[in-house]
N, C-alpha and C positions, 0 to 999 in steps of 0.2 A: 701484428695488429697496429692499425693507427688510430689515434683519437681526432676523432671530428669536433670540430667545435667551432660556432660562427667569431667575428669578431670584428668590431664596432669603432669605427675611427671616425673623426670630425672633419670634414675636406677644410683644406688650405690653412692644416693646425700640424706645426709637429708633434708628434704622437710619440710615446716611450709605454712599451707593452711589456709585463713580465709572462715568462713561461716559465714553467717546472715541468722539465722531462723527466715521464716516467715508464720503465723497462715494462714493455710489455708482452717480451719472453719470458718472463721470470715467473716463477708460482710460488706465494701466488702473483695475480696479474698487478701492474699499475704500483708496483714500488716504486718510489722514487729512484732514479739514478744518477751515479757519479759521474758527473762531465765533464771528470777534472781533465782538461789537457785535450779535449775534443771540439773537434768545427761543425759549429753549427750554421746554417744555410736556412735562409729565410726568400722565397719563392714567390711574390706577388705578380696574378698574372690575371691577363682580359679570362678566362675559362678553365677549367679542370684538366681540358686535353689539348690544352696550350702549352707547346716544350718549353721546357725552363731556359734553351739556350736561346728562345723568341727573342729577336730585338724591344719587345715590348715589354717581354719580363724586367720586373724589379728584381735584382738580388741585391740580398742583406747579406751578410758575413760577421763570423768571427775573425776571418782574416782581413777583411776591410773596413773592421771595426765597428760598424754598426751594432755588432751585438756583443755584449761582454757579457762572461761569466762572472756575475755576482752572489753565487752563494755557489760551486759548483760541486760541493761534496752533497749537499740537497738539492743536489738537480736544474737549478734558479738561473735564468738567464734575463739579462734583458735586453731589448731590441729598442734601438729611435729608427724611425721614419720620418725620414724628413718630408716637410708639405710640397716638397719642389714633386712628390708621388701621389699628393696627394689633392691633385688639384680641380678631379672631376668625379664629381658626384656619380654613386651606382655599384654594384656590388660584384665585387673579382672573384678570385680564389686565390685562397695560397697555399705555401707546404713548405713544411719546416724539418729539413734533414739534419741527420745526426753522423756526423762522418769519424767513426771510431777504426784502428789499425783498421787501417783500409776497408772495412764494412760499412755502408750503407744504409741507416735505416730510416723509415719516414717516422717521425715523432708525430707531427699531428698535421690537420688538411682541414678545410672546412671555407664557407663563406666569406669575404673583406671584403664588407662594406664600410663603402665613403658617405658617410651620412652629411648630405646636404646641408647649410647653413643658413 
């Protein structure tokens, strides 16, 4: 199960968002989970059924640094976007994977909107 959830950024601002992943295999559901030692992947794209390997997709990373694990035994990460992403007003999608021994899971999806200045 993934969590939906919108999320609101200022065009032509760099942006630093936190997330807290939480296992939503687990029972019960939505504990928080350890993300010690795992990549996370941050997907900003024009649509839902736009592939992540799109030339127009943004990807974020913990391997290209963008996102560090700042608290990861509570699950806490945090992401910059930089404004060079963030430079035209209008609302994307994104999706934020969880790349644990080789599994694959989506964390969360939902609306990224560039809210206009």
């Amino acid at each position: 199960m993934t969590t939906t959830q919108r999320v609101i950024v200022q065009q032509n601002n760099d942006e630093t968002l936190q997330a807290t992943i939480t296992d939503h295999d687990s029972v019960p559901s939505d504990n928080v989970m350890n993300i010690t030692g795992m990549q996370l992947d941050l997907y900003i794209k024009s649509t839902k059924e736009t592939p992540d390997s799109d030339p127009s997709t943004v990807h974020l990373s913990t391997t290209t640094g963008e996102i560090t694990l700042t608290d990861p035994t509570h699950g806490v990460a945090r992401i910059f976007v930089a404004r060079a992403h963030l430079q035209t007003a209008g609302t994307l999608w994104y999706k934020l994977d969880v790349l644990s021994g080789g599994q694959l899971k989506t964390s969360g999806n939902g609306p990224f909107t560039v809210a206009a200045q």
